[in-house]
N, C-alpha and C positions, 0 to 999 in steps of 0.2 A: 437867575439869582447871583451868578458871579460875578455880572455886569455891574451889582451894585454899589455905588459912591457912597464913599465916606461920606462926606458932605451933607448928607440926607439924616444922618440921625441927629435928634434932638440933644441939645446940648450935656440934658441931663442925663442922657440913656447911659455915655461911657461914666458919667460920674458915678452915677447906682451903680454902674455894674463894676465898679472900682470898689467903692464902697463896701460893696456886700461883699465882694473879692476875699479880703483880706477879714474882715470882721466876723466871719464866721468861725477863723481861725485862733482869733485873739485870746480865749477861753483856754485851750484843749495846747495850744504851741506857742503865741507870743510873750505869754507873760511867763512861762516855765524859760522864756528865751531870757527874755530881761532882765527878771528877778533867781538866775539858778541856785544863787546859794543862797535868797530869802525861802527859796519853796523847798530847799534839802531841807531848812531848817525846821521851817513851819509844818511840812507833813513831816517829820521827821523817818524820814528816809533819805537812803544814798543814790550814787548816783548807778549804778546796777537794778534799783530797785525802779522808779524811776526810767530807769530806759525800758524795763519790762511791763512797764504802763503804758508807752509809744508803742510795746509790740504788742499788746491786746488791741489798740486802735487801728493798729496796723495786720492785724489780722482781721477783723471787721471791715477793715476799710478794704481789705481785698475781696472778701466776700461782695461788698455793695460794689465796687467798680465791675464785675461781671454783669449783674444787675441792672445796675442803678443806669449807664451806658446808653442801652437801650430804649430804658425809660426816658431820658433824653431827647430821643427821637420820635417820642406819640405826646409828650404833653409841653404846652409853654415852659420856658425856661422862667416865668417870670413866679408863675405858681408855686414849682420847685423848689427854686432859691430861697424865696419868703418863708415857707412851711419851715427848709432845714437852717432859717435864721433863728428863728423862735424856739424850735426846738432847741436848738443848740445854747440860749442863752437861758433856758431852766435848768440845765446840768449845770449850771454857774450854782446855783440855789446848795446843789451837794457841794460842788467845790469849796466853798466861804465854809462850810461846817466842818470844813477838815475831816472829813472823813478817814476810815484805818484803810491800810493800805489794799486790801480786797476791793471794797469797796471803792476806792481811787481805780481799780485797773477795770472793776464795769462800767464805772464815767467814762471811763476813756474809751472805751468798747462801746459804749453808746454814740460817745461825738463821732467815733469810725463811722457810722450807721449814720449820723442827721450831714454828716461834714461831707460824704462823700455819697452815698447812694442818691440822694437828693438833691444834692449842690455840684459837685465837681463837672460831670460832663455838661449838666445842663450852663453854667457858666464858660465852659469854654466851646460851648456850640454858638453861644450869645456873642462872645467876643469874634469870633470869625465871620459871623453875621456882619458885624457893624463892619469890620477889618476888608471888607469887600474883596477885590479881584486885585488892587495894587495895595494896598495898604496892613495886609497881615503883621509886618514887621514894627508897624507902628502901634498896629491895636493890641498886639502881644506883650509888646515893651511897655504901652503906657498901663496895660493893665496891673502889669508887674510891675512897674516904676509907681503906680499910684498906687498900689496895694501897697506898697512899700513905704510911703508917705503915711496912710492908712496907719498901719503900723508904728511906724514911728510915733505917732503923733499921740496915739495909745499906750504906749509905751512913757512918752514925754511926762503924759497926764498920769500914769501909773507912778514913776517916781516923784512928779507934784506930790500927790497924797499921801503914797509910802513916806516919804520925809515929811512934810507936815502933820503927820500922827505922830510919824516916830521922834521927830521934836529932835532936838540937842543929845538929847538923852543915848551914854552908849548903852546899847541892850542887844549887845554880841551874841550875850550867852542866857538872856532871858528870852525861851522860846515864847512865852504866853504875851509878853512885847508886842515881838514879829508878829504873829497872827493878829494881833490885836489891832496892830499898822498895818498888817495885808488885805486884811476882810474887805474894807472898803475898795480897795481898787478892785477889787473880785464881782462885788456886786454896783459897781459902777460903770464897768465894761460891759459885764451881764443887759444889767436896761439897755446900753446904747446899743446892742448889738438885736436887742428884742425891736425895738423903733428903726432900727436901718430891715427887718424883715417885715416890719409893715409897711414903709414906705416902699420896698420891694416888688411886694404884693400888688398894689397899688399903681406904682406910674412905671416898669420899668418896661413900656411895650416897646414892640418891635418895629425898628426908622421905616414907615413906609414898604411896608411885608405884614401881609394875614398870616396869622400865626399858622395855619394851615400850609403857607404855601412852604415851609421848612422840616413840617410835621410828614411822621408817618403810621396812616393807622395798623399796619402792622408788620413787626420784622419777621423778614422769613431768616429761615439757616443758611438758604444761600446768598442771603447776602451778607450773612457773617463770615460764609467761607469766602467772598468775592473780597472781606477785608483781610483776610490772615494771608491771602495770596498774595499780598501786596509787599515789597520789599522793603517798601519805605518802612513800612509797620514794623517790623523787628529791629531793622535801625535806631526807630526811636524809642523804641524796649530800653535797647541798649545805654543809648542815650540821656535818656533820660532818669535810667536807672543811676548811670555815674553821679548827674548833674544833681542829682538829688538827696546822696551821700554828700557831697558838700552841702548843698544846703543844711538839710541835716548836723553836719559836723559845726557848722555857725553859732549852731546852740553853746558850744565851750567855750566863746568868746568872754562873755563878762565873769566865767568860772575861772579861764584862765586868768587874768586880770588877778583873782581873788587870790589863786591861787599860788600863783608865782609871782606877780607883780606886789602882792599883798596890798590891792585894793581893798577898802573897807565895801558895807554891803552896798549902799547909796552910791561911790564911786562907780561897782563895779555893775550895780543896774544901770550909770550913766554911759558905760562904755556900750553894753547891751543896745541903749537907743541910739547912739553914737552910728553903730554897725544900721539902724533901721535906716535911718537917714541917706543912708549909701546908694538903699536898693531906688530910689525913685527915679536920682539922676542917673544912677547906668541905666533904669529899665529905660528912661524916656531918650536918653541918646545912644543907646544899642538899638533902636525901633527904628528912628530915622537914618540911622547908618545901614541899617541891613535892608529897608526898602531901596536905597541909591545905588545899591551894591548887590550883593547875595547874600540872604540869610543865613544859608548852608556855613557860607564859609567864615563871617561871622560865630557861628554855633563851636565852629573847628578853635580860632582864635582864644573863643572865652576860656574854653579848655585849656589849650596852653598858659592864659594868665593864670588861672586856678592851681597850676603846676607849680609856676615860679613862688608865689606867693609861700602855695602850703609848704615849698625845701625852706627857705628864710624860716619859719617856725621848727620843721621837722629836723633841721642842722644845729637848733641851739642857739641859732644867732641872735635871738630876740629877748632871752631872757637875762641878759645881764645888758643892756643895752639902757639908752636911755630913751624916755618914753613918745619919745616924736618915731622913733625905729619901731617901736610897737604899732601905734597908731598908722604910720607908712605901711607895714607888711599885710596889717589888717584890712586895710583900702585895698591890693593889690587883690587878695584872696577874694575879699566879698565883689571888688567889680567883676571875675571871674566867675564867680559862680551864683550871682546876680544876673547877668548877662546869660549867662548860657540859661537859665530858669525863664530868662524872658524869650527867649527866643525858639525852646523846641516844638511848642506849638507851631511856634509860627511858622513853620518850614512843611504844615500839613497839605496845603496846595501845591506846593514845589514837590511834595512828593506822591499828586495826582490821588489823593484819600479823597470821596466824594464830599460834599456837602452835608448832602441828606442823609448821609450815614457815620457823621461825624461824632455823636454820642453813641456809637456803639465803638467807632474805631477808639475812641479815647477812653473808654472802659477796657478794652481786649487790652491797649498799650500799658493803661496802666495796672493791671492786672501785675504784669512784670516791673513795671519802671517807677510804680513806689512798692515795690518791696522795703526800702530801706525801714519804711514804718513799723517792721516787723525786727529786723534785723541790725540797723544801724546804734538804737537808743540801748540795746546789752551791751555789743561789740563797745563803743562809746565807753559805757559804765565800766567791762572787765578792763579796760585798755587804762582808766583813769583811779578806781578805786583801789588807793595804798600801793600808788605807784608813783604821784608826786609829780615830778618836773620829767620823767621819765615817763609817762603814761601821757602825757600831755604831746609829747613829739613824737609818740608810736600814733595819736590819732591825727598826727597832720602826715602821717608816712601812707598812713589811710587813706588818706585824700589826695594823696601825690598819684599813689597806685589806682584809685578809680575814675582822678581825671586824665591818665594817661590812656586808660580805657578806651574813655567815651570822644578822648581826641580821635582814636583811631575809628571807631563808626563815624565821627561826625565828617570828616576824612573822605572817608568810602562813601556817606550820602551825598558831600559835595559835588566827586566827581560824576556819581551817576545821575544826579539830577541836576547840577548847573545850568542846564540848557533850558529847564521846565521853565513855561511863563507864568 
């Protein structure tokens, strides 16, 4: 199996699996990304409240990566993904109703459950499939590079509509407006994301591999203990738990814009897609940079630019600046922490995790390494609500302190695995 060439999948296997990548998320995280002061508005709540909707998700979604993991490892990935497409784009149905806020935080508890028990491992058992014996680096980046596109381009189409409903017209402070300009993009992401899980469904088989010969009809305990023995595996606990508080922390991009920069809503959903656009070209040139090189050491780098970036924000420097100084400091951050999201999978071969036990190892990992789901979207909210331009540089102080972190494991996994082929 690890013999297998890139070369071999069908053109369209990496597109789908791009595709569904990132669209299952677009619901439940990209449009709360894009639009954050359209949806404080629209559900009228803050942004504490709000972060405490990411950790019902994120409490869910720790429960199903225990789970879901494994489940990974006995059924096609292609069945999987397609079920938690569909499913995830009728929670669209509650969302466009505006729901009160209760019921906001069991939508979101729900997508925890279709977004990750069903979809997560089995998607990144698919990408290391196709990513073969040399190419991990590329298949990781371009999945996250074209998720990234994905996004964007959902995003793009989201402020199309947002502003052509919302017309000329200011309606700053007419909530029933907003909603009335939001609905549509709600339930227009929803169908697309319901038709990318049938086409799912449908064609996304595996390049020349019986879905059996990846499959296991059953996991035992020792082979879950044969993964937790493994060093690499808390490494990238580690690791990935950093790289994922930045990601995370990306969400106050076009709030900050609003907030300090005093972007209008349109403006500062544009800077939101601005930021999506970013993720394609680092995923796709961090992928081929770290197959000619090392991944590990690549993983270590992203880290350190996620550093520099987040001080230029967390020192003040950016807020009285002129707006090319924003937009520069914003590139630094998001290639950092872009880059390091594309790449921690990809380091699962170099750190000797088997194949056929790769949806359980990547349920155990992320058991730890999205915590932030739980914990990042309060911290965020108390760090930012009625604290202003001061609450805004405490959350890139955030980001300073947990890429310095994840520098230091990506660090210690470089030098102990460098040598792995």
């Amino acid at each position: 199996m690890d013999s297998q060439k890139i070369s071999t999948a069908p053109w369209y296997y990496l597109s789908l699996l791009i595709l569904a990548g990132e669209s299952v998320f677009i619901l439940p995280f990209v449009l709360p990304r894009v639009f954050r002061p359209t949806v404080l508005q629209a559900f009228e709540v803050d942004n504490t409240q709000l972060g405490f909707c990411f950790s019902a998700y994120g409490i869910a979604a720790l429960i199903s990566y225990i789970f879901g993991g494994p489940l990974a490892d006995k059924y096609p990935p292609r069945k999987l993904m397609g079920l938690a497409l569909i499913a995830t784009a009728a929670g669209g149905i509650v969302f466009a109703s505006y729901p009160s806020l209760f019921t906001l935080r069991i939508l979101y508890a729900y997508w925890g459950v279709t977004t990750i028990f069903i979809f997560w491992a089995p998607m990144i058992k698919a990408t290391r499939v196709w990513g073969g014996a040399r190419a991990q680096g590329k298949a990781f980046g371009f999945l996250d590079g074209g998720r990234g596109l994905v996004g964007a381009l959902f995003g793009l189409l989201g402020v199309l509509l947002f502003s052509l409903v919302m017309g000329a017209a200011d309606i700053g402070g007419n909530d029933d407006a907003v909603r009335a300009a939001f609905r549509p993009v709600i339930y227009t992401c929803a169908v697309i994301v319901a038709l990318v899980g049938l086409l799912v469904w449908r064609f996304l088989k595996l390049p020349h591999v019986k879905e059996e010969e990846i499959l296991l009809q059953k996991i035992e305990w020792w082979q879950i203990r044969e993964v937790l023995r493994l060093r690499s595996v808390w490494l990238l606990m580690i690791m990935i738990l950093c790289a994922y508080v930045g990601y995370k922390i990306t969400d106050v991009f076009s709030l900050y814009a609003s907030d300090v920069l005093r972007y209008d809503a349109v403006d500062s959903a544009s800077v939101g897609t601005f930021l999506l656009f970013i993720r394609p070209v680092v995923g796709v040139a961090i992928g081929i940079l770290a197959d000619r090189t090392n991944t590990a050491l690549w993983l270590f780098i992203s880290f350190l630019i996620s550093i520099g970036g987040a001080v230029l924000f967390a020192t003040g420097l950016v807020e009285s600046s002129i707006t090319a100084l924003f937009f520069v400091s914003t590139l630094i951050v998001a290639t950092g922490v872009y880059a390091a999201r594309s790449l921690y999978f990809a380091v699962m071969k170099q750190g000797r995790i088997p194949l056929l036990l790769t949806g359980t190892a990547v349920g155990l990992i992320s058991v730890i390494g999205y915590t932030p789901d739980i914990f990042a979207g309060p911290a965020m909210g108390y760090l930012l609500d009625g604290n202003g331009v001061v609450g805004h540089r405490n959350v890139f102080w955030m980001l300073t302190a947990f890429a310095a972190v994840g520098a230091i494991a990506a660090l210690a996994y470089y030098r102990r695995y460098r040598h792995s082929p």
